[in-house]
N, C-alpha and C positions, 0 to 999 in steps of 0.2 A: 465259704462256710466258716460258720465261727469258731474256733474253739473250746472243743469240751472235753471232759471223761466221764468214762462211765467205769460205775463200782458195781460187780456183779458175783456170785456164783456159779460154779460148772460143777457136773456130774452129781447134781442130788446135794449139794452142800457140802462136797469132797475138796471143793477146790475155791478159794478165795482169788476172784480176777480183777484186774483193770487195766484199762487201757483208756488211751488217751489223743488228741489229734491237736501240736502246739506251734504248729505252721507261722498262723499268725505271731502269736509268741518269740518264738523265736525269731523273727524277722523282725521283731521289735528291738529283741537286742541287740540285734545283728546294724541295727540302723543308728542304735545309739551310741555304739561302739566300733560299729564300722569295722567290724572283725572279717579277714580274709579266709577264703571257704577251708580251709582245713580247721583252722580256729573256730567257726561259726558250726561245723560238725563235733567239734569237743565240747562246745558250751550246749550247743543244742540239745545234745546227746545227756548233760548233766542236766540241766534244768527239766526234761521231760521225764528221769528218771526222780529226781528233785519232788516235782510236781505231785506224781503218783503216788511218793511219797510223806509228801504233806496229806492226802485225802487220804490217808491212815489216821490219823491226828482227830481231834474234837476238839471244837468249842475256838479258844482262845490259843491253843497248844500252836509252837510251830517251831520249825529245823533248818540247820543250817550243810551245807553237803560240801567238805572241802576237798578237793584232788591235788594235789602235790607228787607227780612222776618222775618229775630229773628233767622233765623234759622240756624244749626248748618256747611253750607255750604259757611255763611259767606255772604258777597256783589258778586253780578254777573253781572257783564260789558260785553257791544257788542255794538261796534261800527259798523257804517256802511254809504255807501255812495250811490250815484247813479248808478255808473257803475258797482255794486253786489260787492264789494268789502266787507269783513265783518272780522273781529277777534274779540277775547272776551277771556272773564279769569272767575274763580272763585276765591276767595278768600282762599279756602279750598279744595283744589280738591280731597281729601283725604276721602269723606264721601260716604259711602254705607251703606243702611238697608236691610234686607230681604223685598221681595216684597209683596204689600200692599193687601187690601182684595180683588182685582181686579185682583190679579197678577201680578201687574202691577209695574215698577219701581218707588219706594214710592217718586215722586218728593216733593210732599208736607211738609212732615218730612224733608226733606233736608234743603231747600228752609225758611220751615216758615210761616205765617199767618199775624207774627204783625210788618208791615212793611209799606212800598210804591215801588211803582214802577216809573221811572221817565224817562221822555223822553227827552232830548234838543234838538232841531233842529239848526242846524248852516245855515242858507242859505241868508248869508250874508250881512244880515243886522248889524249895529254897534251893538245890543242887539240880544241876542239867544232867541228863543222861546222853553217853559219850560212848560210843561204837568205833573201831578205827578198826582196817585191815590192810594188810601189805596189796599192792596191786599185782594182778595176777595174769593181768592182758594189756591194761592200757589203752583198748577197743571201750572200758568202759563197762557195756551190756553185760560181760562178762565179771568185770570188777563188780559191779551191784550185785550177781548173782551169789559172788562171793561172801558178799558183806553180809547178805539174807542167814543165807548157811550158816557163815561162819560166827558173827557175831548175834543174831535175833532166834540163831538156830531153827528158821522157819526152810525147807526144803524150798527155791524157787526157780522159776526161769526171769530173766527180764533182757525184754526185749528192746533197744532203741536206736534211732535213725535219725537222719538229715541230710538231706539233697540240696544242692546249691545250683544256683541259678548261674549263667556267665556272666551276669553281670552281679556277681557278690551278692543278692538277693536269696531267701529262702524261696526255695520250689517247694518240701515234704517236709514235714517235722511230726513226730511222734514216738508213742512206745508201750511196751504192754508189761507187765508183771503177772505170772499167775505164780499161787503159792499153796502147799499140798496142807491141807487141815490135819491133826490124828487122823489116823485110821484108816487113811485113803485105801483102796485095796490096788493090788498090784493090776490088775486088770486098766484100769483108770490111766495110772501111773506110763503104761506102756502106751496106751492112748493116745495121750499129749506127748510120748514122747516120738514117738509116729508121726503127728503133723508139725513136730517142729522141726523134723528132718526132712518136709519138702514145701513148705511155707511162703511165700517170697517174703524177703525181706521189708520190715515194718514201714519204713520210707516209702519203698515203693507202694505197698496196697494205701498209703494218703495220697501218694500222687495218683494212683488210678480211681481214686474219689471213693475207698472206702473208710465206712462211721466205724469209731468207735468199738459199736457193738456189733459190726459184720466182721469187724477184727476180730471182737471176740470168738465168732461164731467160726471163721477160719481157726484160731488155735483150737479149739473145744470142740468143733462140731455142732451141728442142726439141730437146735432141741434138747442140748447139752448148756447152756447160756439160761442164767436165771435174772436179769438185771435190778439191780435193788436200787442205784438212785443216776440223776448224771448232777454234773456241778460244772458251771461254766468255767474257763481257765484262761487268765489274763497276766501279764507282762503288770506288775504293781511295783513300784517301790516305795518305801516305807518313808521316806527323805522329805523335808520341809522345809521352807523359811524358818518357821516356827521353831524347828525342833534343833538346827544349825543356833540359833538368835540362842536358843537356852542354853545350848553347848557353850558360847560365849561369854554368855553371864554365870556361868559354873565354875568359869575363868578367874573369875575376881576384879575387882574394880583395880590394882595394880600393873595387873595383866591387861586389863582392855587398855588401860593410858597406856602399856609401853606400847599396845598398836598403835593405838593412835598418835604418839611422837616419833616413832618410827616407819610407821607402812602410811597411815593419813586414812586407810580404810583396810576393809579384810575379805578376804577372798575363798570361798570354801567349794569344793567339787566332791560330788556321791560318786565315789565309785563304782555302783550299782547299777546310775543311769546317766552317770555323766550330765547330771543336772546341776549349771552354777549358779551361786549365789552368793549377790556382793552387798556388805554391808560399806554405808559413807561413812563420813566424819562423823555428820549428824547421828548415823546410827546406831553408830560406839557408844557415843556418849551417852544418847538414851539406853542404852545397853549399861552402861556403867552403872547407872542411876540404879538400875535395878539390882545390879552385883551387890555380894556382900561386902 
């Protein structure tokens, strides 16, 4: 199944939902960076959170989601845009522990406690808009829920997962946000807060091959799910020849010669997707030509 999400309301227009299924996604990144499953559960877990929240955004708009915990997995970037578009990196993608008293893959050990997490929003204004909250778990699902709260001041829950394969591979990947409008009445309130106390965990209803919107319909209930749009969701990164080549020529025509008398060619890697890109002798030079 491919990846999607679906943008919905629940209870009468009480409650703004989404959820999302990034299996593929995630196994994208997980391939490109070859991240060990405790690692590949921390980035997973941001980018699906990442994602859903890019499909907040319009147009052009798009965010960046940084985690910095203390912990031994380093910084964790996910960027993401409107149209589901999302990539992301760990810093250390090298980290796995035995699983925690849950059994569950030790995100927190990874990740860290003594940190921030931080949001910027690009949506085109001359100044970015910049969110940042102390992390409060480490688990993540929990830090976003905080950042909702605490920072956008929108009451939410957000839910996210990732199950790993034995062999390093994604099995489940997803996640859900719902978030309380004005007005909600407490009847509502108590509702959702009743089936997120016996729910199974959002990883696993992907691996038992539930959509999107049967997610939805387990957090909210029957008849309780209004769905207003889905949007495809794909593993994109933003990175080019092109855009690397202009980097170069921003450089300056003194700068490319000292490459080229010292290195003979240049060498550039996205961190994003670990896509490289080599320029030659020949390349510089025409690079130069164009520098100012």
């Amino acid at each position: 199944m491919k990846d999607y999400l679906v943008k919905a309301l629940g209870y009468n227009g009480q409650v703004r939902a989404y959820a999302v299924s990034t299996t593929n996604t995630v196994g994208e990144a997980q391939r490109r960076h070859n991240t060990w499953p405790t690692a590949s559960a921390a980035l997973g877990r941001s980018m699906s959170a990442a994602v859903m929240m890019g499909a907040m955004l319009k147009g052009e708009e798009k965010l960046t989601v940084k985690i910095e915990g203390g912990g031994p997995i380093g910084a964790i970037l996910a960027d993401s845009n409107a149209k589901g578009e999302v990539r992301g990196y760990v810093q250390n993608p090298f980290v796995h522990f035995d699983l925690n008293e849950h059994g569950k893959l030790d995100v927190r050990r990874a990740v860290g406690t003594d940190g921030l997490l931080t949001v910027v929003k690009d949506i085109g204004l001359r100044d970015y808009f910049t969110g940042q909250v102390p992390l409060v778990s480490g688990e993540l699902g929990e830090d976003f829920t905080y950042y909702f709260v605490t920072s956008e001041q929108i009451p939410s829950s957000v839910g996210v997962g990732v199950l790993v394969n034995p062999d390093n591979s994604i099995l489940a990947a997803g996640g859900f946000i719902l978030q309380l409008l004005p007005g909600t009445d407490d009847e509502t309130i108590t509702a959702i807060e009743e089936r997120l106390k016996t729910i199974p965990p959002i990883s696993k209803q992907i691996q038992n091959g539930l959509t999107p919107e049967e997610i939805l319909t387990e957090l909210m209930g029957e008849g309780n799910v209004s769905i207003l749009e889905t949007m495809p969701v794909e593993f994109k990164c933003q990175c080019s020849r092109e855009r690397i080549a202009g980097a170069l020529v921003s450089l300056g025509k003194e700068e490319i010669q000292d490459i080229i008398e010292t290195d003979g060619k240049a060498e550039a890697q996205c961190h994003f997707c670990n896509e490289q890109y080599q320029f030659s002798k020949e390349d510089l030079e025409e690079l130069k030509e164009q520098a100012k």
